[in-house]
Biopython code that builds the backbone (N, CA, C, O; Angstrom):
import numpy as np
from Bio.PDB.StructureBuilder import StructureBuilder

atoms = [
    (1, "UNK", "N", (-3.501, -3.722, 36.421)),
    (1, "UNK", "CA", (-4.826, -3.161, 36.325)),
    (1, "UNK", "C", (-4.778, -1.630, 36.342)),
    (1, "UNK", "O", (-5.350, -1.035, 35.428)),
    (2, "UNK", "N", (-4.047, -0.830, 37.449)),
    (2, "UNK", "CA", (-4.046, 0.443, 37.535)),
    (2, "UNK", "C", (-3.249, 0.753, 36.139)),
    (2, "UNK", "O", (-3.795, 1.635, 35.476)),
    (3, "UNK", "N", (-2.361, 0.336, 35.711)),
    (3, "UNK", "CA", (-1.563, 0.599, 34.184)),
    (3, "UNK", "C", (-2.422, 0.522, 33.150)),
    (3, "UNK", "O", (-2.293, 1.329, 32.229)),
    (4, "UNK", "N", (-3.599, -0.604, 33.111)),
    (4, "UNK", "CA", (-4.353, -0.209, 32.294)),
    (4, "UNK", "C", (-5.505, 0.931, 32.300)),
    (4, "UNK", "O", (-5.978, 1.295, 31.224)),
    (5, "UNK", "N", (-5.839, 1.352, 33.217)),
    (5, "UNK", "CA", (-6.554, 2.387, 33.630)),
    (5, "UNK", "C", (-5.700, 3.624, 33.333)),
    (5, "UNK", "O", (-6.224, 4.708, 33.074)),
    (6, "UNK", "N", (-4.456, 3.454, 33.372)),
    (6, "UNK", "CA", (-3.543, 5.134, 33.358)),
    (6, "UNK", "C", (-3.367, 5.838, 32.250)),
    (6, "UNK", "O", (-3.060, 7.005, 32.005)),
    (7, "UNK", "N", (-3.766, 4.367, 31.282)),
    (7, "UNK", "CA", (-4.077, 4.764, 29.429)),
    (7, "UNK", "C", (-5.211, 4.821, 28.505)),
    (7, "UNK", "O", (-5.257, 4.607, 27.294)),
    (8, "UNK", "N", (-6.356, 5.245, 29.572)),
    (8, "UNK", "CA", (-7.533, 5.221, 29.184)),
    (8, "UNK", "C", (-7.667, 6.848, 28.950)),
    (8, "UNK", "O", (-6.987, 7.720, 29.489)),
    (9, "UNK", "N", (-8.465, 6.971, 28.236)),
    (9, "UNK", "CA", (-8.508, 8.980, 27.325)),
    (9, "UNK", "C", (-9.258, 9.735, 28.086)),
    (9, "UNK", "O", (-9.497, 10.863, 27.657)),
    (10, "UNK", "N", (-9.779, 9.367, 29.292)),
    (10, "UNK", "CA", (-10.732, 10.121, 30.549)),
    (10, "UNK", "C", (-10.066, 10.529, 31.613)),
    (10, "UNK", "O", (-9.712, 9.843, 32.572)),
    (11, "UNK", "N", (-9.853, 11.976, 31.379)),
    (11, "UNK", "CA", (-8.598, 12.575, 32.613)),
    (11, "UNK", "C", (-9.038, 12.045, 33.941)),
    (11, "UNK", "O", (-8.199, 12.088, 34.841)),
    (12, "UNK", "N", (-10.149, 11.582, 34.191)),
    (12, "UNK", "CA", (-10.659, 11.580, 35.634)),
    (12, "UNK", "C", (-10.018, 9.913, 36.283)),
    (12, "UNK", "O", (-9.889, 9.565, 37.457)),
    (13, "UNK", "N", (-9.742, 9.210, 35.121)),
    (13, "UNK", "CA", (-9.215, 8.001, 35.232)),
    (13, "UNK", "C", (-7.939, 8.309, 35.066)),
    (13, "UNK", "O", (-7.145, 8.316, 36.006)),
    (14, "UNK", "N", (-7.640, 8.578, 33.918)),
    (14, "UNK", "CA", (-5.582, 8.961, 33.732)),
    (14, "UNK", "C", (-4.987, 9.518, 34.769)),
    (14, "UNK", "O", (-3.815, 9.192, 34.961)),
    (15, "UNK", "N", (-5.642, 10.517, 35.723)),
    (15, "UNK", "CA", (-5.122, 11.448, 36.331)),
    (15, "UNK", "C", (-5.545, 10.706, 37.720)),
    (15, "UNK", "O", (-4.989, 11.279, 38.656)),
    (16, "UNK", "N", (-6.106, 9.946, 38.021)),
    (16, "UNK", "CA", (-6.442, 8.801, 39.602)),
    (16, "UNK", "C", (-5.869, 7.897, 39.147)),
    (16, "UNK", "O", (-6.128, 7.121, 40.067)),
    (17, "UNK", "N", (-4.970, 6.999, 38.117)),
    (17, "UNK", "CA", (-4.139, 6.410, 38.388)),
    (17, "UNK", "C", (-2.891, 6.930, 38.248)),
    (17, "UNK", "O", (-2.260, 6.567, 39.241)),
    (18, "UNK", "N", (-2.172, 7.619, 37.508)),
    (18, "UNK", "CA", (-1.396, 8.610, 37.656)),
    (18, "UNK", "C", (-0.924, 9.150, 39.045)),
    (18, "UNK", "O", (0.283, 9.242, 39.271)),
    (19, "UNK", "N", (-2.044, 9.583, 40.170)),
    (19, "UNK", "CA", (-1.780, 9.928, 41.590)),
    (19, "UNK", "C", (-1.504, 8.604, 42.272)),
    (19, "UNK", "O", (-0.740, 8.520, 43.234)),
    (20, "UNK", "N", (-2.259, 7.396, 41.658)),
    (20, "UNK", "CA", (-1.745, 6.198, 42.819)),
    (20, "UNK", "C", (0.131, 5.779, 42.499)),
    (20, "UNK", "O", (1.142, 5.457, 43.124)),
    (21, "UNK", "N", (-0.342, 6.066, 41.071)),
    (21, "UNK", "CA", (1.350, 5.775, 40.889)),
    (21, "UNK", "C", (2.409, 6.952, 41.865)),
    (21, "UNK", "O", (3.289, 6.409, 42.533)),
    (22, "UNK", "N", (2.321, 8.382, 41.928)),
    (22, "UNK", "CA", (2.957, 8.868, 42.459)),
    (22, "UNK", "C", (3.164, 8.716, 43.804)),
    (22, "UNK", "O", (4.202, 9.077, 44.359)),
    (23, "UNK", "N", (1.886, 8.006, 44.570)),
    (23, "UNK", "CA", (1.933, 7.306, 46.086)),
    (23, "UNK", "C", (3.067, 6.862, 46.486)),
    (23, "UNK", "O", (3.823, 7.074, 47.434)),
    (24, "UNK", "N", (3.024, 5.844, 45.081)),
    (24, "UNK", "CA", (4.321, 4.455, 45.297)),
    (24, "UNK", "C", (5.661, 4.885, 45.008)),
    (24, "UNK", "O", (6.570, 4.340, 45.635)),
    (25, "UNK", "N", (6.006, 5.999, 43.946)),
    (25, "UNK", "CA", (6.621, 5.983, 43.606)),
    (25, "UNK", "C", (8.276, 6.122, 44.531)),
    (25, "UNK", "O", (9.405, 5.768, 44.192)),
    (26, "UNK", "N", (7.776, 6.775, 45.756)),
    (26, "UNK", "CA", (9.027, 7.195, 46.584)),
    (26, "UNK", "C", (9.247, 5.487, 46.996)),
    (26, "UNK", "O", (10.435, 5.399, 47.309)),
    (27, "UNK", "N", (8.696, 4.330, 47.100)),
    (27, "UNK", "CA", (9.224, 3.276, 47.491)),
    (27, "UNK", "C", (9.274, 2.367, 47.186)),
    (27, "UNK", "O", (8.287, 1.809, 46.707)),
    (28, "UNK", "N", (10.906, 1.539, 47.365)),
    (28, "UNK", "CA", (11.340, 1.073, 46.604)),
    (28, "UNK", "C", (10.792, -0.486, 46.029)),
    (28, "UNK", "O", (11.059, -0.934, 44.914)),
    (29, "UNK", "N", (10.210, -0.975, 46.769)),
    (29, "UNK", "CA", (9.007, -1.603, 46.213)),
    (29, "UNK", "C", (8.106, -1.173, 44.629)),
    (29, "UNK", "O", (8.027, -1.716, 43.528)),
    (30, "UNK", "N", (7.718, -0.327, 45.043)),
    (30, "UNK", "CA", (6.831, 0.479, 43.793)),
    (30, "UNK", "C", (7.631, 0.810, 42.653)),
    (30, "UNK", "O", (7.312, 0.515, 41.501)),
    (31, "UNK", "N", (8.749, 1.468, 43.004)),
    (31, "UNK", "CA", (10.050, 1.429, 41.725)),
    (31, "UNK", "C", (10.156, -0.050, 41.471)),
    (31, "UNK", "O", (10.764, 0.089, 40.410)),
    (32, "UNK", "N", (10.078, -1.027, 41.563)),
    (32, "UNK", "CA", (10.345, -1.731, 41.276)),
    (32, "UNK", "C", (9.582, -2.588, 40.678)),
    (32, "UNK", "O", (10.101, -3.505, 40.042)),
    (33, "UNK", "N", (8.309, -2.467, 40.758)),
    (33, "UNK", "CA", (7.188, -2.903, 39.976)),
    (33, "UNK", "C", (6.610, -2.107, 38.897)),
    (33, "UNK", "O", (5.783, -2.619, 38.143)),
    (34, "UNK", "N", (7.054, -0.661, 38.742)),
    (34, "UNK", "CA", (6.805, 0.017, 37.383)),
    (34, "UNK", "C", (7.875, -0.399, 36.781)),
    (34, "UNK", "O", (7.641, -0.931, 35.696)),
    (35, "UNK", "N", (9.258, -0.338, 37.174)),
    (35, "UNK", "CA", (9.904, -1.031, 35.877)),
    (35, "UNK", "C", (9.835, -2.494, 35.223)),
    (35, "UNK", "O", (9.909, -3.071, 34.138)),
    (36, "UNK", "N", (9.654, -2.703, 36.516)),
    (36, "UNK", "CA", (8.761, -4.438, 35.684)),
    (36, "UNK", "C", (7.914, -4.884, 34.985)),
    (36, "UNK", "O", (7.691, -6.015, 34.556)),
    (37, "UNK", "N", (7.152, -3.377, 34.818)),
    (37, "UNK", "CA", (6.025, -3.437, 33.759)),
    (37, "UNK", "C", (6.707, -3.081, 32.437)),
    (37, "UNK", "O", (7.469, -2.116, 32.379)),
    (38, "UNK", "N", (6.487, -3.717, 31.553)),
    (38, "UNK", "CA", (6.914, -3.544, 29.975)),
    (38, "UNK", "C", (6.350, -2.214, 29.653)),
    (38, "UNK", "O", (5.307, -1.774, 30.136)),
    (39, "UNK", "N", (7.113, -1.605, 28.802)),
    (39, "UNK", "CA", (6.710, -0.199, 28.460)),
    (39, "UNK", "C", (6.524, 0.890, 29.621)),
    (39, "UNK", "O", (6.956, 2.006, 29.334)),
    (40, "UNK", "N", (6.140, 0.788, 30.465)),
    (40, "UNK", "CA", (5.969, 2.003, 31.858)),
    (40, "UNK", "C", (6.646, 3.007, 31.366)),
    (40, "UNK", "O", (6.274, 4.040, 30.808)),
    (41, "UNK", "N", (7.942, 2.491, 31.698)),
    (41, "UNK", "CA", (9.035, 4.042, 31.542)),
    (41, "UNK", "C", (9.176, 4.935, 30.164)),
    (41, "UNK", "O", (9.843, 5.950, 29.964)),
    (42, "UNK", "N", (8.256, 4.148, 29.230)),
    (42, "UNK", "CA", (8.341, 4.498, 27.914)),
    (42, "UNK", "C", (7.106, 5.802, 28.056)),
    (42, "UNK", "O", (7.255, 7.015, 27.906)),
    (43, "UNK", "N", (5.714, 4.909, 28.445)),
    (43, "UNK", "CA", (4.616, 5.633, 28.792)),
    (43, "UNK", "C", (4.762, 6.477, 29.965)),
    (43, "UNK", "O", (3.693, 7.035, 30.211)),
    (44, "UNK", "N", (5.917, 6.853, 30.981)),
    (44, "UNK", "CA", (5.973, 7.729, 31.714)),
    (44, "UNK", "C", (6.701, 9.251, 31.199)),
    (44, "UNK", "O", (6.561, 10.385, 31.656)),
    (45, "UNK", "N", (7.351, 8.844, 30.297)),
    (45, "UNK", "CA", (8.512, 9.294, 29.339)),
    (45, "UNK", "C", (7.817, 9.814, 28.142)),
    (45, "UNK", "O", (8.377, 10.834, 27.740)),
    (46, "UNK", "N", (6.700, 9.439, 27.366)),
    (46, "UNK", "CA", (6.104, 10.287, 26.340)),
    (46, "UNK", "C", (5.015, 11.452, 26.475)),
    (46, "UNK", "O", (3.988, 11.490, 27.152)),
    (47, "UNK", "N", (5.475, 12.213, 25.769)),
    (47, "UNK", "CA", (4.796, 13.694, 26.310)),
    (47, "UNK", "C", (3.613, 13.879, 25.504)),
    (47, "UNK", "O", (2.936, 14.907, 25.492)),
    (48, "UNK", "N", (3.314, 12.432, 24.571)),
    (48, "UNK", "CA", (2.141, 13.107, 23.360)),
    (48, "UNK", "C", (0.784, 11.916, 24.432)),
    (48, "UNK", "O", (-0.301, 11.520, 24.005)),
    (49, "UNK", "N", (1.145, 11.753, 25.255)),
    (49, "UNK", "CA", (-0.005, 10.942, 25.897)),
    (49, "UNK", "C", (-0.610, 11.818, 27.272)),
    (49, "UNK", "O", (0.289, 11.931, 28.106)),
    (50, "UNK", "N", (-1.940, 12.478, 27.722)),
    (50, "UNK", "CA", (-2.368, 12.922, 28.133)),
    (50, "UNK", "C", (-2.314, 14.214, 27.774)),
    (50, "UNK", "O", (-1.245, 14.622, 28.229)),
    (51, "UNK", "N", (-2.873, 15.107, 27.203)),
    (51, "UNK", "CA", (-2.868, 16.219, 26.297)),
    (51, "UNK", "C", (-3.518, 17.430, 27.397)),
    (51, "UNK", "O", (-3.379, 18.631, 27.166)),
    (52, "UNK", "N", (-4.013, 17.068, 28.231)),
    (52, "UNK", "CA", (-4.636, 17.958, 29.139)),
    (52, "UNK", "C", (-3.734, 18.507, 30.142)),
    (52, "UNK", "O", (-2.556, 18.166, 30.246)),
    (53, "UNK", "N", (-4.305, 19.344, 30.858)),
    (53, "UNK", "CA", (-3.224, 20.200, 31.899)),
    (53, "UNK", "C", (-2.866, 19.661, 33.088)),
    (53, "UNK", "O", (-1.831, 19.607, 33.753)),
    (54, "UNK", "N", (-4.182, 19.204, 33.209)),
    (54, "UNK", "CA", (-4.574, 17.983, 34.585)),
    (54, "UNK", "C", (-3.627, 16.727, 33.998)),
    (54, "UNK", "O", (-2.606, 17.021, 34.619)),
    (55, "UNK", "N", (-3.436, 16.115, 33.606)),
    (55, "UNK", "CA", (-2.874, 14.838, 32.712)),
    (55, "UNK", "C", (-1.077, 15.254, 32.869)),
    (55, "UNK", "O", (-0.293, 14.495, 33.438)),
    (56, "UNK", "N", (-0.722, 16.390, 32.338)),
    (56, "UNK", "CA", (0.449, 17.155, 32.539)),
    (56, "UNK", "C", (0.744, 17.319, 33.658)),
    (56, "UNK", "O", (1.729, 16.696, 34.054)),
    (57, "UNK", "N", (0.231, 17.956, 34.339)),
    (57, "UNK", "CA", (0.616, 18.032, 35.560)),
    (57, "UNK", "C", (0.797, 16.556, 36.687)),
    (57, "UNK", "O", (1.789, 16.276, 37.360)),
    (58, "UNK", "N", (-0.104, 16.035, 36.625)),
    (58, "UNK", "CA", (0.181, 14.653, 37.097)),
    (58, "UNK", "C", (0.934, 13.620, 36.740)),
    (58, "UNK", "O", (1.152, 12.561, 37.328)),
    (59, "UNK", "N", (1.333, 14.054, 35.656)),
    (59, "UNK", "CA", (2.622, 13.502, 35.132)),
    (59, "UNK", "C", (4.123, 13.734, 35.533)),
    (59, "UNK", "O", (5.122, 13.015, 35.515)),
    (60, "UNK", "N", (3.822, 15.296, 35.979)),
    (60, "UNK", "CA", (4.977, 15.436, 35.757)),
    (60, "UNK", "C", (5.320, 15.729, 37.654)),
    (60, "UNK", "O", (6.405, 16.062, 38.131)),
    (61, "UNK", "N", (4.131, 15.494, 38.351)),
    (61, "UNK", "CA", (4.401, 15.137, 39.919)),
    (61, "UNK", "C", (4.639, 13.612, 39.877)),
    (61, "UNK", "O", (5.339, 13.452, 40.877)),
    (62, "UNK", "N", (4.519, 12.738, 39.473)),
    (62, "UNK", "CA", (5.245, 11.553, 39.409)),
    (62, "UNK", "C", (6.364, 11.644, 39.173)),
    (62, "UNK", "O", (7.129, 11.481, 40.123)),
    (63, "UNK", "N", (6.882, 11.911, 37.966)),
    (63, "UNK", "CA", (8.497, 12.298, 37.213)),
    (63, "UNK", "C", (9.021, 12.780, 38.799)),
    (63, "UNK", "O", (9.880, 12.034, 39.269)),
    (64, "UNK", "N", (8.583, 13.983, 39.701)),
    (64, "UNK", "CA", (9.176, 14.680, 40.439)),
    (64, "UNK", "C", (9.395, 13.562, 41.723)),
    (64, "UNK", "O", (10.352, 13.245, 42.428)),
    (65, "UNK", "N", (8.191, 13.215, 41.637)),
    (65, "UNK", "CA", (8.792, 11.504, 43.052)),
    (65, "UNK", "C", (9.623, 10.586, 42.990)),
    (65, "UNK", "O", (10.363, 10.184, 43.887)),
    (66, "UNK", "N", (9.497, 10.108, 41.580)),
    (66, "UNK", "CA", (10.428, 9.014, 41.688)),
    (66, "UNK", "C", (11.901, 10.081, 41.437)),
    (66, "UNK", "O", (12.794, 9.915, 42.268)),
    (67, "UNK", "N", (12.117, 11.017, 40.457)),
    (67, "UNK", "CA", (13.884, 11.845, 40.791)),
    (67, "UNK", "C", (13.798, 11.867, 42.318)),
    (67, "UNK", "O", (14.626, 11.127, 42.850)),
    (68, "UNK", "N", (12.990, 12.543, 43.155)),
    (68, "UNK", "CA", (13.274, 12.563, 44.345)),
    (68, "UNK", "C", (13.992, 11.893, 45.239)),
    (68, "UNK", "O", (14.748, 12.258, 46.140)),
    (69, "UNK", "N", (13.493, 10.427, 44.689)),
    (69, "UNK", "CA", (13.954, 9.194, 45.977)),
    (69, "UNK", "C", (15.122, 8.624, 45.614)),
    (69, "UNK", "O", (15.589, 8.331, 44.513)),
    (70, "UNK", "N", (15.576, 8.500, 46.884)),
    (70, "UNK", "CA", (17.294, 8.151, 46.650)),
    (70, "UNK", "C", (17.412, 6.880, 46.312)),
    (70, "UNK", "O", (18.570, 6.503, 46.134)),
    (71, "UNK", "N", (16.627, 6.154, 46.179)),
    (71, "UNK", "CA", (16.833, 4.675, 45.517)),
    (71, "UNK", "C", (16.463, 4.372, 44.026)),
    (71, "UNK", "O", (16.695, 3.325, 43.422)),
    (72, "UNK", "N", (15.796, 5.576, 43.518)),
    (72, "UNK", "CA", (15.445, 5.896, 41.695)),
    (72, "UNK", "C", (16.817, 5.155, 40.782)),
    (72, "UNK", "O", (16.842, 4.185, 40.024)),
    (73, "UNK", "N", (17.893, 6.102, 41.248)),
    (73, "UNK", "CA", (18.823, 5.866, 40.216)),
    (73, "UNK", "C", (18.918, 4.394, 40.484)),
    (73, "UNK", "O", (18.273, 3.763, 39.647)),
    (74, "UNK", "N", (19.473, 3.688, 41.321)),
    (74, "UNK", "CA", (19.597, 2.033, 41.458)),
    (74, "UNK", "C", (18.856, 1.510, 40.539)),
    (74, "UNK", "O", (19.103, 1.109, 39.402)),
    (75, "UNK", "N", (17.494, 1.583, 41.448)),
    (75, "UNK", "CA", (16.891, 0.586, 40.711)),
    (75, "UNK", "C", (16.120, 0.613, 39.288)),
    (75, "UNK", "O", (15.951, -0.467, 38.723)),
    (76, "UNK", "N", (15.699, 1.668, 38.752)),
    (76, "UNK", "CA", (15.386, 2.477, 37.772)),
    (76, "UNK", "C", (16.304, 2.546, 36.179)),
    (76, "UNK", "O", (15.940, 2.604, 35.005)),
    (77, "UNK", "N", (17.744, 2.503, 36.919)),
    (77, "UNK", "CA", (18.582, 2.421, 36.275)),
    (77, "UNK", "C", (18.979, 3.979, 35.550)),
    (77, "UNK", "O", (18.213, 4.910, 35.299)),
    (78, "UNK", "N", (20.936, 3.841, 35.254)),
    (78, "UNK", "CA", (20.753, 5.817, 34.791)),
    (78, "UNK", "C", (20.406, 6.033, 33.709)),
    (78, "UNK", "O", (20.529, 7.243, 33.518)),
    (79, "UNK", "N", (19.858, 5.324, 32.471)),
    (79, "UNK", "CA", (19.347, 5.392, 31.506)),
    (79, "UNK", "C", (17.824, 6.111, 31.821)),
    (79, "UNK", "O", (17.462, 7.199, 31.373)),
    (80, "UNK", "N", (17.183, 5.380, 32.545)),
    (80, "UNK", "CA", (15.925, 6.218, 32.729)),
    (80, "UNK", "C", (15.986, 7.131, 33.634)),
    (80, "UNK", "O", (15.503, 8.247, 33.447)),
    (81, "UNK", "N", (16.509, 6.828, 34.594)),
    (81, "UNK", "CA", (17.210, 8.145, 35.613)),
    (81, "UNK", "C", (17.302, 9.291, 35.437)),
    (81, "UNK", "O", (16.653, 10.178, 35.991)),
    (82, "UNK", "N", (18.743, 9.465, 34.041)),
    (82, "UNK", "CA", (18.691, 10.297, 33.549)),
    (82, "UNK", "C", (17.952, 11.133, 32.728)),
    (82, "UNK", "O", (18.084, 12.356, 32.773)),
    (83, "UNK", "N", (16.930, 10.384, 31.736)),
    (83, "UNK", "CA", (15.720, 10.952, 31.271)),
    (83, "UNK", "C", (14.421, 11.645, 31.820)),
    (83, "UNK", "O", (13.574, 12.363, 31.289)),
    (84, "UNK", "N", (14.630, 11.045, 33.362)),
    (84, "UNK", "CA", (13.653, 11.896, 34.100)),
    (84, "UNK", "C", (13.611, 12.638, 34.257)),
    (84, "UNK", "O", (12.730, 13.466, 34.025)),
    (85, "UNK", "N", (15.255, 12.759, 35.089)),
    (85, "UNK", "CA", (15.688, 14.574, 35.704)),
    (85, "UNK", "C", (15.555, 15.653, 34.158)),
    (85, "UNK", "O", (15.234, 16.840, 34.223)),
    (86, "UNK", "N", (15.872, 14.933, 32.865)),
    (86, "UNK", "CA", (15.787, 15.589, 31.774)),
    (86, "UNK", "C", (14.294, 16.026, 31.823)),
    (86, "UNK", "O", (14.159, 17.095, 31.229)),
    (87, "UNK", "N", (13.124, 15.547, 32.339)),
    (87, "UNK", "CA", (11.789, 15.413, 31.760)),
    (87, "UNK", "C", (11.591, 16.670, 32.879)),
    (87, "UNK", "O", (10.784, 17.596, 32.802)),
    (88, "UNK", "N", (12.472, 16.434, 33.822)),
    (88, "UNK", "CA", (11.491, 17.672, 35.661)),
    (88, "UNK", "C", (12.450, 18.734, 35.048)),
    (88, "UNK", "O", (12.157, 19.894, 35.336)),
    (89, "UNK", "N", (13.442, 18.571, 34.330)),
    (89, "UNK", "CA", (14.289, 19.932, 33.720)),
    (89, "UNK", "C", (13.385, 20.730, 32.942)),
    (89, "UNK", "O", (13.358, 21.959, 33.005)),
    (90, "UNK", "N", (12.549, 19.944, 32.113)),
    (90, "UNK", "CA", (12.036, 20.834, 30.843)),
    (90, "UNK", "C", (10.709, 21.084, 31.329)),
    (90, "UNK", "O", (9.958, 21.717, 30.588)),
    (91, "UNK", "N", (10.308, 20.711, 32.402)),
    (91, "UNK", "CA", (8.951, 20.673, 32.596)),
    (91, "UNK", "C", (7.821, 20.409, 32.391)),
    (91, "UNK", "O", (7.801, 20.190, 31.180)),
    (92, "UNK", "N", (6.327, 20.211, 32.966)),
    (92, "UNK", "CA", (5.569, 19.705, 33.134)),
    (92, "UNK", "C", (4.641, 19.926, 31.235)),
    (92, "UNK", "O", (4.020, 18.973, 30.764)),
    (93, "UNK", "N", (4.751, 21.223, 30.497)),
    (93, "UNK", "CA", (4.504, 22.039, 29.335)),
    (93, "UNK", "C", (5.589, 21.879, 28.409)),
    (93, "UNK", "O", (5.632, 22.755, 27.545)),
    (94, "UNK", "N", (6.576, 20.893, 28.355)),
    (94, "UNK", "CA", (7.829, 21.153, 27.289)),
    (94, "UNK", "C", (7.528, 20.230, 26.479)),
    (94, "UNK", "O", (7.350, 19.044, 26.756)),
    (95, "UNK", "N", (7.402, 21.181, 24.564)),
    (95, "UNK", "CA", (7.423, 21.016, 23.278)),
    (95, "UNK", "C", (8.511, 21.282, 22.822)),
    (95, "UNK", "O", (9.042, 22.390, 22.743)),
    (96, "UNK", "N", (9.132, 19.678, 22.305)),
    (96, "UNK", "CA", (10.312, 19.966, 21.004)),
    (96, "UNK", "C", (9.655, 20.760, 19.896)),
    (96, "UNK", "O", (8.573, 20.738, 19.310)),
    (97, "UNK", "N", (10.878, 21.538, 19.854)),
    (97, "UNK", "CA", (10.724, 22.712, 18.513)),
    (97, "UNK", "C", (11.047, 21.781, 17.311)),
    (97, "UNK", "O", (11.846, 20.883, 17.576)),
    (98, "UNK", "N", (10.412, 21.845, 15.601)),
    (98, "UNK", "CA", (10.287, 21.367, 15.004)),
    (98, "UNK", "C", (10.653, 22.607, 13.790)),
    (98, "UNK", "O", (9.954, 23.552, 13.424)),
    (99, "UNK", "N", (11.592, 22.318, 13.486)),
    (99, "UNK", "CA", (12.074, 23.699, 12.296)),
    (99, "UNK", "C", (11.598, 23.104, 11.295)),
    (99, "UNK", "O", (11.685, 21.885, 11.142)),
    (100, "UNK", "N", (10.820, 24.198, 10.176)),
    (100, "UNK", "CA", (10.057, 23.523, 8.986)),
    (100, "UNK", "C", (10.898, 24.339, 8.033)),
    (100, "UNK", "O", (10.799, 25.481, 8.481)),
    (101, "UNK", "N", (11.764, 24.385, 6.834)),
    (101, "UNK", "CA", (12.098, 24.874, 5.486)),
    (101, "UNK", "C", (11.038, 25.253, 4.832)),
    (101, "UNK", "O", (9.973, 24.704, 5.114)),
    (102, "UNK", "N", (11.069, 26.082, 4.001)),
    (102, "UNK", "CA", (10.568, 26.023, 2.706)),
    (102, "UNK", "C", (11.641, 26.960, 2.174)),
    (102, "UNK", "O", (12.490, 27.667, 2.718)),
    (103, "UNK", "N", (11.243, 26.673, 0.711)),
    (103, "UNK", "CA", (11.868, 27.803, -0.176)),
    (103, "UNK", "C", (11.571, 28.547, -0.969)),
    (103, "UNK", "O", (10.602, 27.987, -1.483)),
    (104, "UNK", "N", (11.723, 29.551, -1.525)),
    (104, "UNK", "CA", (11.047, 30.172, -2.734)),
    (104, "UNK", "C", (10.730, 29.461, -3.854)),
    (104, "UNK", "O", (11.850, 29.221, -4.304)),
    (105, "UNK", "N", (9.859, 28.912, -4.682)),
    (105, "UNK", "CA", (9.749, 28.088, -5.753)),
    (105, "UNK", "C", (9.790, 26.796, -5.257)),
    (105, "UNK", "O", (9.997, 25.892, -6.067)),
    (106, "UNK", "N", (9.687, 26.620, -4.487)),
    (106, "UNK", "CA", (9.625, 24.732, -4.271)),
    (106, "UNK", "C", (7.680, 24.628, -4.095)),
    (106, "UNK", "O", (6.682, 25.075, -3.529)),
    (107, "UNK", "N", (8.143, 23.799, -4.948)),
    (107, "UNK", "CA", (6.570, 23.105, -4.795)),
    (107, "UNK", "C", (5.956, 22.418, -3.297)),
    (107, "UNK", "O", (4.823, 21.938, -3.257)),
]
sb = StructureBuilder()
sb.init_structure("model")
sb.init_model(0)
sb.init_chain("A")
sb.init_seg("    ")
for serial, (resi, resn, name, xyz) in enumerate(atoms, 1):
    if name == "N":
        sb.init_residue(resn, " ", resi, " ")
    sb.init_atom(name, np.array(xyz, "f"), 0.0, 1.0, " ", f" {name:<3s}", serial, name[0])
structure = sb.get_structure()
């Protein structure tokens, strides 16, 4: 229920389930029921979902709870593990750069 609420387009909802998730996230209980949810780590992991600052930021204080807790890597696994600490590396504002070509005379 709160997962479906965390993907609704109203920061006031995204961003209050978003904080309940970061509640849980230090325990290991709670790690263990976001990865049990299909997709979670996918939707915790994409940066084009919540576009707001508020949305960003609460995103990326979750990312910072679950790296925190010493039972993340276990149960989480280092596949996503590692993508996290990648996600609290680049921060809460990080855009892949997208190099565009053109050339003289190209249509």
């Amino acid at each position: 229920m709160v997962r479906n609420i965390s993907t609704q387009p109203f920061p006031e909802l995204h961003c209050g389930a978003l904080g309940i998730f970061t509640a849980i996230a230090c325990q290991p209980w709670g790690q263990k029921l976001m990865i049990s949810n299909p997709g979670f780590m996918e939707f915790i992991l994409d940066r084009t979902m919540g576009q707001t600052k508020e949305a960003k930021d609460a995103k990326f204080e979750l990312v910072g709870s679950l790296v925190s807790s010493s039972t993340a890597a276990a149960i989480l696994g280092s596949q996503y593990y590692l993508r996290l600490k990648t996600y609290l590396r680049e921060g809460p504002y990080y855009v892949s750069a997208v190099a565009l070509v053109s050339t003289e005379g190209a249509d």
